[in-house]
Structures are given as C-alpha cells and as structure tokens.
C-alpha positions as CSV (number, residue, x, y, z in Angstrom):
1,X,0.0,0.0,0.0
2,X,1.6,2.7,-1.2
3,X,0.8,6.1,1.1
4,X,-1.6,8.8,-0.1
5,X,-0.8,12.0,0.5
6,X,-3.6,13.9,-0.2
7,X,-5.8,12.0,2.5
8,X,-2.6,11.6,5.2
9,X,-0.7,13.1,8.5
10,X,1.0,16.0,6.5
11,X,-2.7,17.1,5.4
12,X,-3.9,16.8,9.1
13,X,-1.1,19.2,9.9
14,X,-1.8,21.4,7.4
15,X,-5.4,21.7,8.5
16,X,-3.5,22.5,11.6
17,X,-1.6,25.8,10.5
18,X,-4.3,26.8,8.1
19,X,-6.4,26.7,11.4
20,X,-4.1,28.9,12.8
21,X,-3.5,31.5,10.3
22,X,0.4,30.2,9.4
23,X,1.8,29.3,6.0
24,X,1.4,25.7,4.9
25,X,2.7,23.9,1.5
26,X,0.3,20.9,1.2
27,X,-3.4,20.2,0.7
28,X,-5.4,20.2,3.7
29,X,-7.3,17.7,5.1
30,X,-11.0,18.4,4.1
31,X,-12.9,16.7,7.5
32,X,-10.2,17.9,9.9
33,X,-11.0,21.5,8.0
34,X,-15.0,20.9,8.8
35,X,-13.9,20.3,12.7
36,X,-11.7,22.7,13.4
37,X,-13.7,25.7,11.5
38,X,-16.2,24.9,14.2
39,X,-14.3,27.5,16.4
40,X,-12.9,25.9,19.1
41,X,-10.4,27.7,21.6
42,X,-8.0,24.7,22.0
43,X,-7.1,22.0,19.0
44,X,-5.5,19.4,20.6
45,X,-3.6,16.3,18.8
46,X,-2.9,13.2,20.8
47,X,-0.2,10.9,18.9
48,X,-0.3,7.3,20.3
49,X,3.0,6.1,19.0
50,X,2.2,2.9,16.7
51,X,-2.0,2.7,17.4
52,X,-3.1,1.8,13.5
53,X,-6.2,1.2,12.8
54,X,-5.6,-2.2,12.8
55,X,-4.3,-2.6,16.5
56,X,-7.5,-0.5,18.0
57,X,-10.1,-3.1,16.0
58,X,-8.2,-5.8,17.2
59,X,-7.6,-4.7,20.7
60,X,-10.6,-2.5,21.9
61,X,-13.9,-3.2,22.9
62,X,-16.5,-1.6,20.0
63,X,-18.4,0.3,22.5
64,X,-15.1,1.7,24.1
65,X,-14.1,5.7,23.9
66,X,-11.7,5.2,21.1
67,X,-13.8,3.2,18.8
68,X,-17.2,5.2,19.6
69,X,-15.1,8.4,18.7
70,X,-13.6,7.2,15.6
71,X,-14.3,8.7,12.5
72,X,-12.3,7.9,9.4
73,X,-8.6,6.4,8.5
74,X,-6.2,7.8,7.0
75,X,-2.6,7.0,5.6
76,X,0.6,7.4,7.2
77,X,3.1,8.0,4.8
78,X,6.3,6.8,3.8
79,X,8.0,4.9,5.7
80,X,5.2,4.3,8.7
81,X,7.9,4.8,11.0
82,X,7.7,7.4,14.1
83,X,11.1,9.4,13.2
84,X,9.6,10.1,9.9
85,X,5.9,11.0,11.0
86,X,6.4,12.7,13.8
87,X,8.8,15.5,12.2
88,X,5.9,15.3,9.6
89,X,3.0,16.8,12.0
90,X,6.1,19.0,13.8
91,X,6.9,20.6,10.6
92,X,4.1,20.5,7.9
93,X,6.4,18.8,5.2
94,X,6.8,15.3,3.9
95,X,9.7,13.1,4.8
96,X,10.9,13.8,1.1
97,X,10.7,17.4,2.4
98,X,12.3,17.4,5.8
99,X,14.8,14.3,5.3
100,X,14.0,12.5,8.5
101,X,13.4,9.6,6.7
102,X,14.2,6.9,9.4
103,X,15.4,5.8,12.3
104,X,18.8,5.8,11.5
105,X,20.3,7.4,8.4
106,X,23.8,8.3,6.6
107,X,25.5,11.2,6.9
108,X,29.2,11.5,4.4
109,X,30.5,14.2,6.7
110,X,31.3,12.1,9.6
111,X,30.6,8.9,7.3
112,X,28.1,7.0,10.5
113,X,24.9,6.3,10.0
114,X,23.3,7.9,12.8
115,X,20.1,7.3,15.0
116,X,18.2,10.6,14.3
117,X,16.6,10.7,17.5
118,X,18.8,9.5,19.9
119,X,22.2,10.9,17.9
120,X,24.0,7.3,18.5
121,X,26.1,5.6,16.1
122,X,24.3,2.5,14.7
123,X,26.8,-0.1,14.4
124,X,29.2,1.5,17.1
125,X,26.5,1.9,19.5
126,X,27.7,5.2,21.3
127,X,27.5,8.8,20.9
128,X,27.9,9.8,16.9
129,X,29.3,13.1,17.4
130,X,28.9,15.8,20.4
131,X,26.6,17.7,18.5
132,X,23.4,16.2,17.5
133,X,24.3,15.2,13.9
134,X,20.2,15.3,12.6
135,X,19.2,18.8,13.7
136,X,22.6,20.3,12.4
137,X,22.4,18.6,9.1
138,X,18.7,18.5,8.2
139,X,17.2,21.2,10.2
140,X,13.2,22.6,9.9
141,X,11.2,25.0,10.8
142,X,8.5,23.3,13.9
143,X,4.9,24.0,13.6
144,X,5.1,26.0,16.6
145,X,6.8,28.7,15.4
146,X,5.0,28.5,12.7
147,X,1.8,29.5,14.3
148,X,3.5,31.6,17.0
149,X,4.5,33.9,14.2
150,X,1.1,34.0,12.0
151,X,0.1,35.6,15.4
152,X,-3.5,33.9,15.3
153,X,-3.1,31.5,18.2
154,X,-0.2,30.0,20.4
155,X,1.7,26.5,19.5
156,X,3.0,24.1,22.3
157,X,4.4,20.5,22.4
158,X,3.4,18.5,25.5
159,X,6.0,15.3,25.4
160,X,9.4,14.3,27.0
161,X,11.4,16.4,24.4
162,X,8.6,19.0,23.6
163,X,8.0,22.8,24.6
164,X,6.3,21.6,27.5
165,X,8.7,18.9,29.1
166,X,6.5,15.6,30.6
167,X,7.9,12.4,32.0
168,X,4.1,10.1,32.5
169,X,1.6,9.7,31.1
170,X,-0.9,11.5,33.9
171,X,1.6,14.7,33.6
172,X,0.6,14.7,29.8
173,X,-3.3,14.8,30.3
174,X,-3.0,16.9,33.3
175,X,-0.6,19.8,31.2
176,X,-2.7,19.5,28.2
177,X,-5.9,20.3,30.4
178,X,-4.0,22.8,31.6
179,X,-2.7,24.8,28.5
180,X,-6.7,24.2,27.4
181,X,-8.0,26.4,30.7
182,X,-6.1,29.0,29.5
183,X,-7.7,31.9,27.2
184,X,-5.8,32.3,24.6
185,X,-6.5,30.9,21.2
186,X,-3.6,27.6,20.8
187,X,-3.1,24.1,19.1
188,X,-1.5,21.7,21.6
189,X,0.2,18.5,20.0
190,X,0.9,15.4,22.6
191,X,3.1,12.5,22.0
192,X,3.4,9.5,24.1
193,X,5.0,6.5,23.2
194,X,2.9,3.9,23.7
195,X,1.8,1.3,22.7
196,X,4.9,1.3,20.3
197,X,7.1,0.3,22.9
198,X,4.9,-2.8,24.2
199,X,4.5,-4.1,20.6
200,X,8.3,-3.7,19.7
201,X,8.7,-6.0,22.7
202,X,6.1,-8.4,23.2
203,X,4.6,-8.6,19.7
204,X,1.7,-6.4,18.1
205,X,-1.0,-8.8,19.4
206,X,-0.4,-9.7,22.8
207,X,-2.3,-9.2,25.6
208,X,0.3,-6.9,27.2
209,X,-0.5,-5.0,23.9
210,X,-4.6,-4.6,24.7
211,X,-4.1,-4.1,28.5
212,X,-1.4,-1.2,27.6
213,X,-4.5,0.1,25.2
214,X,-7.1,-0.1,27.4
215,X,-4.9,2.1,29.9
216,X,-4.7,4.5,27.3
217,X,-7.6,4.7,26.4
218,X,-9.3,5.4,30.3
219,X,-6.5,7.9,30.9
220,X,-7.1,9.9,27.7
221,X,-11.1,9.4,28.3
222,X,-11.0,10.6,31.9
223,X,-8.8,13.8,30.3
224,X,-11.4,14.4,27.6
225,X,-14.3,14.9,29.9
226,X,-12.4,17.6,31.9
227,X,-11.8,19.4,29.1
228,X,-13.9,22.4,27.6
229,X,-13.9,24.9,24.3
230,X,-11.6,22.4,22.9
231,X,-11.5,20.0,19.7
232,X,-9.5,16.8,20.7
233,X,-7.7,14.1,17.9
234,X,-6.3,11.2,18.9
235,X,-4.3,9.6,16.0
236,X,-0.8,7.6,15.6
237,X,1.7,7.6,13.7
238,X,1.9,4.2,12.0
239,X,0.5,0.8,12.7
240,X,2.5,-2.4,13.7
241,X,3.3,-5.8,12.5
242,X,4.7,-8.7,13.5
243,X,8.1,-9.9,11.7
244,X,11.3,-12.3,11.5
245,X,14.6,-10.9,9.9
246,X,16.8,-12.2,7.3
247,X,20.6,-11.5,8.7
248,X,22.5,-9.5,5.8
249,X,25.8,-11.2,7.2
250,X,24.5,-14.5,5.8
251,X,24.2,-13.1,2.1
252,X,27.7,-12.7,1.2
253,X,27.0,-12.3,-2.0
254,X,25.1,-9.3,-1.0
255,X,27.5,-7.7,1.5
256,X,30.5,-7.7,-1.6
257,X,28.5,-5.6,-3.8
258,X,27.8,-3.0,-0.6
259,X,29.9,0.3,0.4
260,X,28.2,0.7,3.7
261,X,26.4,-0.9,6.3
262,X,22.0,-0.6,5.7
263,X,20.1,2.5,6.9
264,X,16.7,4.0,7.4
265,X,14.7,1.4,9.0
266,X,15.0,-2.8,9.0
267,X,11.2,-2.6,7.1
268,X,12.5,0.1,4.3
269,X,15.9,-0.1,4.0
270,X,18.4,2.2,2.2
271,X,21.6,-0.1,0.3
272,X,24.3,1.4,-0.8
273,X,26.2,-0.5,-3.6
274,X,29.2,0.3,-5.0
275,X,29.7,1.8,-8.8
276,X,30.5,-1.5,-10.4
277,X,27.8,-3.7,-9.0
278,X,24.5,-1.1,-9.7
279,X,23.3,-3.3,-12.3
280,X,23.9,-6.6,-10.5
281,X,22.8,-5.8,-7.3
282,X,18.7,-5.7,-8.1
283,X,19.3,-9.2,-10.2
284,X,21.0,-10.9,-6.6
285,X,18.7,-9.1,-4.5
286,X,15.3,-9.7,-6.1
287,X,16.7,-13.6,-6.4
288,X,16.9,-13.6,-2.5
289,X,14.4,-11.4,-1.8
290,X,12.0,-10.5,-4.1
291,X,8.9,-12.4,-2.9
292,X,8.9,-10.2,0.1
293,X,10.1,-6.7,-0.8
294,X,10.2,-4.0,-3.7
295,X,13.4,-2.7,-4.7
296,X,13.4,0.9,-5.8
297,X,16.5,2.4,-7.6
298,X,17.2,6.4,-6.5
299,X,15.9,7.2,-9.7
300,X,12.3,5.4,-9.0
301,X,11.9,6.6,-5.3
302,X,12.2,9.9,-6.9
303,X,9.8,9.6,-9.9
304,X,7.8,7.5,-7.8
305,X,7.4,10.4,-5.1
306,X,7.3,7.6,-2.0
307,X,8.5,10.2,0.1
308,X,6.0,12.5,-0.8
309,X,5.3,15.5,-3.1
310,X,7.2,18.6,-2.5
311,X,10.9,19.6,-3.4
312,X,13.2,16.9,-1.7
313,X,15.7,17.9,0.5
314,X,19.2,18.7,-1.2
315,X,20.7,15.8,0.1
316,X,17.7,13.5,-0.4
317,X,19.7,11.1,-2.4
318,X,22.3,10.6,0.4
319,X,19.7,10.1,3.0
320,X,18.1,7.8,1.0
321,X,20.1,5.5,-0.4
322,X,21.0,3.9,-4.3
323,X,18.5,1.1,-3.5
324,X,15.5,1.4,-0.9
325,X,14.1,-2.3,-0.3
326,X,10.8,-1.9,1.2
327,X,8.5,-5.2,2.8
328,X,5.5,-6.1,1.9
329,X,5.3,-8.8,3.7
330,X,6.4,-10.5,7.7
331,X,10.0,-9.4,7.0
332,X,13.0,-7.1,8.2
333,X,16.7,-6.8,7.7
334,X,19.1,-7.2,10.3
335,X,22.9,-6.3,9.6
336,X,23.9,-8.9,11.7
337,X,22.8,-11.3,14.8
338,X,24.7,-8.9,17.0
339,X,21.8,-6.2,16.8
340,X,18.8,-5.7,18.2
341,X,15.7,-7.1,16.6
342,X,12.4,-6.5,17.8
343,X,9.0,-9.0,17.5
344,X,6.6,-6.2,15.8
345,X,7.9,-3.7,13.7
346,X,6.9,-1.1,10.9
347,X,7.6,0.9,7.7
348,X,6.5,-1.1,5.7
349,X,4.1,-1.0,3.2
350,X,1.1,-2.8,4.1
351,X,-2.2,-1.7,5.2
352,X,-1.8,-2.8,8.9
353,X,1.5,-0.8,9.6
354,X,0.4,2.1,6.7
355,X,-3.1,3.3,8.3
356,X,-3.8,5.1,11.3
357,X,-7.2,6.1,13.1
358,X,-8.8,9.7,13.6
359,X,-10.6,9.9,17.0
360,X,-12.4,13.0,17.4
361,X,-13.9,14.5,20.5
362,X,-15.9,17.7,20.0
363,X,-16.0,19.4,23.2
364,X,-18.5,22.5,23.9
C-alpha cells in the first residue's frame, strides 16, 4: 500500500496551521477542516506512538471511547515509521521534504549512519558526534513557530522532548488540560510512546498489547471529559506488525557488492552499492528477496514520489540510499545477529502498519 498523501498526516497538519492563520505547503485535510472551522479555543492532537487502525479493532472493545469516537482512516506515509511521521506533523512537510526519513540514516560528513533521534552511532553503538548530527544537518522549521509567528493562536508540544517537558503519562493529560484552561486561542500536539514500545517487545497482538491500550484509552477518556472549548484528535503515527529478519551477514554475495552498512529502518531499507555492482545488485537481490520486498533504484523513489510531493531535500539522495528495499510482507533486515531485533515492527508497506485512526472529540 503505497501512502496517499492527499488524504494523510501531512494534510492533518496542514489543516492545523491553516487553522491557525500560518503558512502551509500541502493540501489540507478536508474533515479535519469541517472540525476545526467549528471555532474551538484549543485543537489538541494526541499521537499514540504505533496505534493503527488495525491494532484498536483488534484490541478494543466496539463500544469503548476510542472506537465510539472514531471517525475515518487515514494514511501514514512513507515509511510508517515514528522518526519520519512525527517531524511530519512538527513541521508541515513530507519526509521527502524534511529528510528525517528513518530511524537511522547516513551522513558523508562524519561517514556513521546515525540514530536521528537519539544521535547514537548505529553499528558503534555510542554517541555519533557531540553535537546532535540530525538537527545540524537537516534542520526545519517546527509547527510551533509556525503558528506563533502567524500571530492567530499560540503552539505548544506537550511530550518528553517537547516545549512543555513531561515524564508520564498522567503529567501529559494533566498539562494538556492545563494549557486548554487558559484563554488564549492555541493548538497543543501530545506524543506518548505507547503502545509502540509494548508491541516492539512483546509482539503487536499480545495481551500486554490490549491491556497497555485499554490504559490509554481510560487515561485519555477521563482527560477528555475535563476538558472544555476544545477539539481533541487522537491519531498515531503508524500501525505495527509482526516480523522475522533475514541477517545481511549471511548473504555474502550481497554484503561484496555493498559500500556501507543498511540505513533507514529494517522494514525500508536504504543499500548502498558500489559503482560497479548497480546493475547486478537488483538481479541478486530480487533472487533472495524479491517475494517479500520491492526494490526501488534512487531514480524510482524519486519519480515515484514515496516520500511525498514537494521539493526533496538537497541531500535527499544521500539520505536515502541507491536502493530502498521496502517489505511487503512478515519481514526485516538485520545487519547482523549482533543487533537488536524486535517482535513487531513497521515501515513497511502494508495496510496494517500504513493506516492510522482519527478519533475526534468535539467538546462545547
């Protein structure tokens, strides 16, 4: 399933800074337009980190708050992965666009692939640099200050590394209720990383999964009824799905033709081949592999616009890679046993892991 970004996150935000008065470079999202011209004081976003559409039917009780509330589902984009969507709704632009493509991605001035978040070196697994490599090399412009400057409204981020610093999930629903008593006009967008982390762990089915959901769920419940003036969405950023690996290190055949280790995410993977093996490489891959993954070349993830629509980023082609190989099916790539692999993953492109819910609350 390929993502469609006319009905997707980058349209939901946006709806968000069109709301708000602030410049934005994509269509809007036509429903989350209907809501929010409704007037409300406070627009509030809650992103569940890794609640698809998939994992709420599966997990939650029909009658329950967030299937009661939902309205619609829309796409991700890609890669369904949280680096990638989340500097989506923080910035307005499609990974294409803003470069955070992955989890972990290539940079040739230091020559590591890098964890964007967490600034680590992939394969060394310690600090990359002591500067954080992402936000120096690929920086944006937040939402926030988007908004702040259209001068309509106020912009905050209520999460561990947002504007408004949180460490549980209780301080999350009791700053976002309080941000919403306040009078001024403001969109407030909440992360919390659940259930990702559960699924990742225990598998994207288990019943650690649906009791982690149906906390959620009460907490964010018991928040929405204290809340007034305010239009709440709860949403994700990708869906899950549970996986095995193939282990690169057993393909030599594979490694000889590479110049460096895999990037981007184990589900979408960026391969970088070396001069001389460009045109063997998709013949030996698409022998091992080809049941259960596509193989782009750099020129057909451009042309293709799987990033998205927009202008890419100038060093797009770094970022991602000569080849992208991208599952549609129960598999990953690991570099090698020595690495972590987790039981449920994403960025794929299937339906389960590509769409994600809209919950809406209207509240008078």
């Amino acid at each position: 399933m390929f993502a469609d970004y006319s009905n997707s996150l980058v349209n939901l935000s946006c709806s968000v800074l069109k709301r708000f008065g602030a410049e934005y470079g994509h269509k809007t999202l036509p429903c989350a337009d209907e809501w929010m011209g409704k007037g409300f004081r406070n627009v509030v976003v809650v992103l569940l980190d890794g609640m698809g559409c998939e994992a709420i039917d599966f997990h939650l009780k029909e009658d329950g708050f967030f299937r009661s509330h939902y309205r619609c589902g829309i796409s991700s984009f890609f890669p369904p992965t949280t680096t990638a969507a989340t500097t989506t709704m923080e910035s307005g632009l499609t990974p294409a666009e803003h470069g955070w493509l992955g989890w972990s991605l290539y940079f040739g001035e230091i020559h590591k692939v890098v964890n964007a978040f967490t600034n680590q070196d992939q394969y060394e697994r310690c600090a990359a640099e002591d500067y954080h490599v992402a936000s120096r090399f690929i920086p944006y412009t937040k939402i926030y200050d988007k908004i702040n400057r259209a001068g309509v409204g106020h912009g905050y981020s209520v999460s561990h590394f947002g504007t408004n610093k949180i460490e549980t999930l209780d301080e999350m629903c009791e700053e976002i209720q309080r941000l919403c008593g306040q009078e001024d006009e403001k969109y407030i967008y909440a992360y919390w990383e659940e259930p990702d982390s559960t699924m990742h762990d225990q598998g994207c089915h288990s019943e650690c999964v649906t009791r982690e959901l149906e906390y959620l769920e009460g907490k964010i419940a018991r928040m929405s009824d204290r809340l007034e003036d305010t239009l709440l969405i709860v949403t994700a950023d990708h869906g899950h799905i549970d996986l095995s690996h193939y282990i690169l290190t057993d393909y030599p055949d594979i490694l000889e033709m590479l110049r460096l280790p895999i990037s981007v995410e184990a589900r979408a993977a960026a391969f970088y081949v070396k001069e001389e093996f460009r045109e063997e490489f998709p013949k030996r891959f698409r022998r091992h592999f080809g049941e259960e993954f596509l193989l782009f070349s750099a020129k057909e993830m451009r042309e293709k616009q799987i990033f998205g629509d927009g202008t890419p980023r100038e060093r797009f082609r770094e970022l991602a890679g000569d080849f992208l190989a991208v599952a549609t099916a129960d598999k990953g790539f690991a570099w090698s046993r020595n690495l972590p692999m987790f039981r449920s993953n994403h960025a794929g492109m299937t339906e389960q892991e590509m769409m994600v819910p809209l919950i809406v609350v209207e509240k008078q």
